[in-house]
PLY file of the C-alpha trace (Angstrom):
ply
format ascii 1.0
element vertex 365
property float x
property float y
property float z
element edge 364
property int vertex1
property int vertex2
end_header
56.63 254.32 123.23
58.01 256.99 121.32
58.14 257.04 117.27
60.86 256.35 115.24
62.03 258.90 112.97
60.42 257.76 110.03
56.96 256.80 111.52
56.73 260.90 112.92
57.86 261.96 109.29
54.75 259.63 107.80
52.64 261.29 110.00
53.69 264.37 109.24
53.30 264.05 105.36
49.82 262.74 106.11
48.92 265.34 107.92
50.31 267.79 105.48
48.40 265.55 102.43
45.13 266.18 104.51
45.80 269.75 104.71
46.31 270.15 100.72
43.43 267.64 100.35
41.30 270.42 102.21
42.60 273.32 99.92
42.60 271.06 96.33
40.39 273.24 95.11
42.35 276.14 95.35
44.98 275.01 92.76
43.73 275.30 89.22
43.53 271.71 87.21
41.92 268.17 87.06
42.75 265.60 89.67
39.26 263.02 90.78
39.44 262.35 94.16
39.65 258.25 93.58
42.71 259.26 91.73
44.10 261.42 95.21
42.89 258.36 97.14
44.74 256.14 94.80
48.06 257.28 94.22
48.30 257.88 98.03
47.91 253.71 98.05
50.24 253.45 95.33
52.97 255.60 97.49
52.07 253.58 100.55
52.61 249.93 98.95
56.16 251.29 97.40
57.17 252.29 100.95
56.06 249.21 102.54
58.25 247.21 99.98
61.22 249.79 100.95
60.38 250.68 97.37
62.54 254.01 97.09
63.53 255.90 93.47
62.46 259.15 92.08
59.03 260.11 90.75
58.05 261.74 87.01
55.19 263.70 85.85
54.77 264.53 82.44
52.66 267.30 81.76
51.96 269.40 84.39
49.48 272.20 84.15
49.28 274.35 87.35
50.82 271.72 89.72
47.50 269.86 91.19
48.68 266.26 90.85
52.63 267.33 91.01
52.07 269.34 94.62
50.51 265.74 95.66
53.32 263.43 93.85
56.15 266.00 96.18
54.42 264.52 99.59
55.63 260.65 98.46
59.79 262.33 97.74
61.49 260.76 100.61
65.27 260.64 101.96
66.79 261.62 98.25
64.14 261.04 95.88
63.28 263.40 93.21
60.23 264.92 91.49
60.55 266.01 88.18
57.97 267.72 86.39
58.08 268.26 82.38
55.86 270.50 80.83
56.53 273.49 77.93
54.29 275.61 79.77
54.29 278.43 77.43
56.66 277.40 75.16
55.08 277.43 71.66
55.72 273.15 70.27
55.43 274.11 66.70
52.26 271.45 66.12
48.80 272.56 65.11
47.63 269.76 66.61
48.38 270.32 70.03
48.91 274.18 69.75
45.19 274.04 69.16
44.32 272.09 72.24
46.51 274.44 74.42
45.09 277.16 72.55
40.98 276.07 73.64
42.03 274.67 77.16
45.41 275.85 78.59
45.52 279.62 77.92
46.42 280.50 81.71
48.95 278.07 81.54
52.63 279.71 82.56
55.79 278.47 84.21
55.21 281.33 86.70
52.10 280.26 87.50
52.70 275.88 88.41
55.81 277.44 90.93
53.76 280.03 92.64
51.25 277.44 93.31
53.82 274.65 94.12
55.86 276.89 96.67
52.76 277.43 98.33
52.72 273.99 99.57
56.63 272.81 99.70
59.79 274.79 100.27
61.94 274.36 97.24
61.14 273.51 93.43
60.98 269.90 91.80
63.14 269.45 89.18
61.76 271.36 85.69
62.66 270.36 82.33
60.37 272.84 79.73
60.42 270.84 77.00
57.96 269.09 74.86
58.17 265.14 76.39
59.82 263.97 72.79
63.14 265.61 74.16
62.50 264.53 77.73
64.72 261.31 77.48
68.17 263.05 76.85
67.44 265.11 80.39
66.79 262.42 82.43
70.72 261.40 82.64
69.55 257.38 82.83
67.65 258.16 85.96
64.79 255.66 86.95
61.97 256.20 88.47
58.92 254.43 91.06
56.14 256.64 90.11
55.59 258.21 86.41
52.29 260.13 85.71
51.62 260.61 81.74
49.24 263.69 81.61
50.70 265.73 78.71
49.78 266.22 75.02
46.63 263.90 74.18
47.84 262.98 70.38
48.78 259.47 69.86
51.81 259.83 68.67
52.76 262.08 71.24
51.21 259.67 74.77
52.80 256.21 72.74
56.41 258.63 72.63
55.21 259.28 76.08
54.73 255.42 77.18
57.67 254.26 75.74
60.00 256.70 77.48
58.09 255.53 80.89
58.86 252.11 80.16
62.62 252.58 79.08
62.82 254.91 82.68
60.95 252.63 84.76
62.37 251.21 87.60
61.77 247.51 88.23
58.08 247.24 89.71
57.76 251.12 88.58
54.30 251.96 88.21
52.39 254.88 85.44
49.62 256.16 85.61
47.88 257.51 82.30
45.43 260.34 82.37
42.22 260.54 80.27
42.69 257.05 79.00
39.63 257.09 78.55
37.63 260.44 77.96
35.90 261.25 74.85
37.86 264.17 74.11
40.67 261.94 74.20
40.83 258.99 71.55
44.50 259.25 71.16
45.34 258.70 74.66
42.79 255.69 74.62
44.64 254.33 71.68
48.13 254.69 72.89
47.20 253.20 76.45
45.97 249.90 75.20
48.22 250.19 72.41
50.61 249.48 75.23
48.55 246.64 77.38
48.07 244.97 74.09
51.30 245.18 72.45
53.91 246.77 74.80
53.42 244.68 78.22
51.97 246.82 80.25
50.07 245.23 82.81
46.94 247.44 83.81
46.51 247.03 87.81
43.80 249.04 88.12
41.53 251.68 86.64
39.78 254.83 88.06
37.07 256.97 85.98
40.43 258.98 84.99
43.40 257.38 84.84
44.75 253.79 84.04
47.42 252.38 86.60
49.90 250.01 85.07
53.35 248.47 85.15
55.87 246.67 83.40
57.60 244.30 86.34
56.39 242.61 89.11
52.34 243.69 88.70
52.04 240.71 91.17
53.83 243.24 94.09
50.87 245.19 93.47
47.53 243.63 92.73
47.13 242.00 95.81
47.98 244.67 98.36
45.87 247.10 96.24
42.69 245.01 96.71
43.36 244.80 100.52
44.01 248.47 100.99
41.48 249.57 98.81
38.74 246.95 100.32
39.55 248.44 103.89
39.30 252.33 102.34
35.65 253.01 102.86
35.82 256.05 100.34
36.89 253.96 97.58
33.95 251.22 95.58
35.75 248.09 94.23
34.97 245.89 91.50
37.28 243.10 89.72
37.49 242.32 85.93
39.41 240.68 84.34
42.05 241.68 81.06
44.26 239.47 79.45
43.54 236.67 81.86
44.48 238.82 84.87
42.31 240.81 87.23
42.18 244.56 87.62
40.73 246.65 89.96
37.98 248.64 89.20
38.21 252.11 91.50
36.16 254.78 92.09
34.59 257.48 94.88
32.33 255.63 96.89
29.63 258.73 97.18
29.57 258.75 93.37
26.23 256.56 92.89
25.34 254.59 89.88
27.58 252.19 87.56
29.84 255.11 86.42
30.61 258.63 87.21
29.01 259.61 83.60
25.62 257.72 84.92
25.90 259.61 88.36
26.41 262.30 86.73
23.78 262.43 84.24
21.18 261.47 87.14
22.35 264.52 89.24
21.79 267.04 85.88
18.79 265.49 85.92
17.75 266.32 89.44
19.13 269.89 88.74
16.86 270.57 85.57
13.93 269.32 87.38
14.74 270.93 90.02
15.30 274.14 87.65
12.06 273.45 86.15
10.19 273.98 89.36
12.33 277.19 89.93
11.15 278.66 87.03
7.89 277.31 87.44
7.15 278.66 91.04
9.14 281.70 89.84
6.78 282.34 86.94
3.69 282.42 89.21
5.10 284.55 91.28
6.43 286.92 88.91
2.68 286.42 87.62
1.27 287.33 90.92
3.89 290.37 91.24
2.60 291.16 87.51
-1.24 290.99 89.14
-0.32 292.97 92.12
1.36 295.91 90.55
-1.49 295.66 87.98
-3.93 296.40 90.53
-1.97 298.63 92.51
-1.09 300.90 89.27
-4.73 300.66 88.84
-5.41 302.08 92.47
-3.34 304.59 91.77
-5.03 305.57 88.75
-8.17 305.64 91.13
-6.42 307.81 93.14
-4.99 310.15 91.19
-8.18 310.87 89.50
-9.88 311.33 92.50
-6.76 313.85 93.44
-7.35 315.65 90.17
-11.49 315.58 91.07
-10.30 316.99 94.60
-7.47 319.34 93.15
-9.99 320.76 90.51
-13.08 320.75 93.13
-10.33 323.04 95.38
-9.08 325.54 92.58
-13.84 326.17 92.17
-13.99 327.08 96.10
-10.37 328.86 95.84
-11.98 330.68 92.46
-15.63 330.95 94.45
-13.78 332.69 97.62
-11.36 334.69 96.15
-14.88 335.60 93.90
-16.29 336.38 97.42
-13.66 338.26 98.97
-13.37 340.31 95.77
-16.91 340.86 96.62
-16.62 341.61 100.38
-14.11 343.98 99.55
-16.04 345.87 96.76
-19.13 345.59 99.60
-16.91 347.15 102.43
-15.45 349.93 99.71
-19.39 350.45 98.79
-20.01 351.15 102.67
-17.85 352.77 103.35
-18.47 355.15 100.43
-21.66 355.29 102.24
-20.76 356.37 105.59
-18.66 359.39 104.06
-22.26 360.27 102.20
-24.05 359.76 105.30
-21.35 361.73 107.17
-21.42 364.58 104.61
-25.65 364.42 104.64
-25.75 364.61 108.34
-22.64 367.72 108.55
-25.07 369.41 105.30
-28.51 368.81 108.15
-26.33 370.35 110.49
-25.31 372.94 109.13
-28.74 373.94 107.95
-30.24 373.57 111.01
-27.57 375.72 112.47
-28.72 378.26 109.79
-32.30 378.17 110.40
-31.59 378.76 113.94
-29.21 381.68 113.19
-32.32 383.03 111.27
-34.79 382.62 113.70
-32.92 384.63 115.95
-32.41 387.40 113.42
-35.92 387.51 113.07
-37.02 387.43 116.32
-38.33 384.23 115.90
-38.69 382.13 119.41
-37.09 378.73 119.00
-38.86 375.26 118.91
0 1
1 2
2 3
3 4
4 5
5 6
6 7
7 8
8 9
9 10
10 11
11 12
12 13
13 14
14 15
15 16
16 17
17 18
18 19
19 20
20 21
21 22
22 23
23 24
24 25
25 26
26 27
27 28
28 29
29 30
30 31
31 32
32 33
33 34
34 35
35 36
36 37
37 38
38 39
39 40
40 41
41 42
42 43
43 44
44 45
45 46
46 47
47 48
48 49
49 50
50 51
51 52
52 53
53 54
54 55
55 56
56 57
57 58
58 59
59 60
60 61
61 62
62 63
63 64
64 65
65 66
66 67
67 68
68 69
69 70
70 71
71 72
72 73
73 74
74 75
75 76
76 77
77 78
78 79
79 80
80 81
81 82
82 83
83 84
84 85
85 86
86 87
87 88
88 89
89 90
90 91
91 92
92 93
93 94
94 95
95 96
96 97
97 98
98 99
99 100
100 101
101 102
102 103
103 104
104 105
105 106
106 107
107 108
108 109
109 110
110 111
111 112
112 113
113 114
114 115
115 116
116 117
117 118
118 119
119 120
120 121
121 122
122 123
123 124
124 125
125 126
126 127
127 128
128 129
129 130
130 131
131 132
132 133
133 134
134 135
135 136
136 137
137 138
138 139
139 140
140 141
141 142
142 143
143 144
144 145
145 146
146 147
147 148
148 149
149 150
150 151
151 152
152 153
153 154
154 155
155 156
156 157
157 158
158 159
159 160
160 161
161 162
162 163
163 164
164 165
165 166
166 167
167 168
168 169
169 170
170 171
171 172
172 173
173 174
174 175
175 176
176 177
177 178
178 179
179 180
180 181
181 182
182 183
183 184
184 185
185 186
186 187
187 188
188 189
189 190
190 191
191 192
192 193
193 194
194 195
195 196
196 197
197 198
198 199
199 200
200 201
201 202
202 203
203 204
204 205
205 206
206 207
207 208
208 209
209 210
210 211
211 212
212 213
213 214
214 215
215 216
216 217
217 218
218 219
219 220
220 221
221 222
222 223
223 224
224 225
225 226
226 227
227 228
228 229
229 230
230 231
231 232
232 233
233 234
234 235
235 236
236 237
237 238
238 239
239 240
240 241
241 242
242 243
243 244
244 245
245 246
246 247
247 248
248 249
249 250
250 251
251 252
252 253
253 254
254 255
255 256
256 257
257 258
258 259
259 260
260 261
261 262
262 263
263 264
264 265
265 266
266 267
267 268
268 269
269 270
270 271
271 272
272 273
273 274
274 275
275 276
276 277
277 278
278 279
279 280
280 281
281 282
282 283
283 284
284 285
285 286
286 287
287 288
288 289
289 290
290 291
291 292
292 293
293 294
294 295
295 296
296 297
297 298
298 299
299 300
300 301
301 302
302 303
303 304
304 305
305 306
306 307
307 308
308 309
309 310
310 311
311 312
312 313
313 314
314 315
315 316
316 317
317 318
318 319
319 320
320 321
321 322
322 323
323 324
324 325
325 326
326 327
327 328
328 329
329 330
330 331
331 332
332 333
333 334
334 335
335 336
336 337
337 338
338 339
339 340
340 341
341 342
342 343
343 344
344 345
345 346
346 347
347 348
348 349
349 350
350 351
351 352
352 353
353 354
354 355
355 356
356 357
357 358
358 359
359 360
360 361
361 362
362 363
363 364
């Protein structure tokens, strides 16, 4: 049986969503892998419904979560991305945060990430989100993701826009609703369950999921897919008389990340400790060894020295005695030429006597 169009063009974006999953690290930013997981069951629960519309990110950094939110675009639906990138926003507020955690961040740099990954550009508006609403030319949209400035003012500016663009069942999800860095976000967020209707669905370790229509679409079919999703741990509480999912990575141990967390630095500083530890006595015993080698080759460079000065007596003694031979062999040899000269002097007086002998008549002896 072959597959429809649309079944082969799933499979396809699956298999291209596996692919980036494999290479998430490569792209600069923040997105937990409950949060990859969940969106992804977000996407698929909108397309089961035949739930079709365009898709907003506020906030965008280098493209992590908006390369991901591109996959779920299908037939004519649209991501756009809003972000001033390097646009200055004219408050200290959030110029500081940009300035301590977004230096690298560029316009160049989210589209030379994102065109790594799709063929064309979403749609960018560089603007600060307060001047988002007037671009958006009453567009609605299925999916919004709020992950821009952190002030309060700024994320409840943020929330309301999401809510006035929402389409009917449209779901947001807020980022660092609830980190410590964060309070403003945390505010805003619940600011908006509490006062502004928001239903919260469901809640990862970094964002909240929540919507303003029809949460009942949702709720349901999340629990089932995410029961059946062995990489995601469930738990249920309940807010405002409703329940909401509790979601997180299944090989992240403990009651929260922060606990899992703090267990695994724990491991690593023990496990540091006995680094340094074993490292110490081993640097001691290096310390030892060298010790006693240095001191070996003290030992031996005296006894060189002892051996160098023992050599430079017997050089001193033999050039002594070949100083001597030589004055010996001159002394001899003197001698020989005396002993020559004596014996020629005999000879000659014997030759004499003889000479007289004759002279005189004298017979020889």
């Amino acid at each position: 049986m072959l597959a429809s169009p649309q079944t082969a063009d799933r499979r396809t974006t699956r298999e291209a969503i596996a692919q980036y999953e494999r290479s998430l690290a490569d792209v600069p930013g923040w997105l937990d892998y409950a949060d990859f997981l969940v969106l992804q069951l977000i996407d698929e629960i909108q397309d089961g419904l035949g739930f079709v519309g365009d898709i907003l990110e506020i906030g965008a950094y280098q493209g992590r979560t908006a390369i991901l939110l591109q996959y779920f675009c299908r037939g004519d639906d649209r991501l756009s991305v809003c972000d001033v990138f390097e646009q200055r926003t004219g408050d200290d507020e959030n110029e500081r945060e940009r300035d301590a955690f977004y230096t690298d961040l560029t316009r160049e740099t989210f589209e030379q990430y994102f065109l790594r990954y799709h063929p064309k550009l979403p749609d960018v508006h560089q603007c600060r989100s307060q001047d988002l609403g007037s671009r958006l030319s009453a567009r609605s949209f299925r999916l919004i993701h709020v992950d821009g400035a952190h002030l309060h003012a700024v994320v409840r500016s943020d929330l309301a826009l999401a809510k006035r663009v929402a389409a009917p069942g449209g779901i947001v999800a807020v980022d660092d609703y609830r980190r410590e860095h964060t309070p403003g976000v945390a505010a805003a967020a619940w600011e908006a369950v509490l006062n502004g209707g928001l239903v919260p669905l469901c809640i990862t370790p970094g964002k909240l999921y929540g919507c303003w229509q029809h949460a009942d679409w949702y709720t349901e079919r999340l629990r089932e897919l995410a029961r059946n999703l062995p990489a995601l741990r469930m738990e249920e509480h309940v807010i405002l008389e409703r329940a909401v999912l509790r979601l997180s990575d299944a090989s992240v141990q403990g009651a929260s990340r922060e606990e899992f967390i703090a267990v695994q630095l724990a491991e690593l500083q023990r496990a540091h400790a006995a680094h340094v530890e074993a490292a110490d006595a081993d640097s001691a015993r290096a310390e030892r060894e060298l010790a006693q080698r240095a001191a070996d080759l003290e030992t031996a460079r005296e006894r060189l020295e002892t051996t160098r000065d023992e050599l430079e007596t017997v050089q001193r003694d033999l050039a002594a005695a070949l100083r001597d031979a030589a004055l010996a062999r001159r002394e001899i040899a003197d001698m020989a030429i005396a002993l020559a000269q004596h014996g020629m002097r005999i000879e000659d007086l014997e030759l004499r006597i003889r000479l007289l002998e004759g002279a005189l008549g004298i017979a020889p002896r």
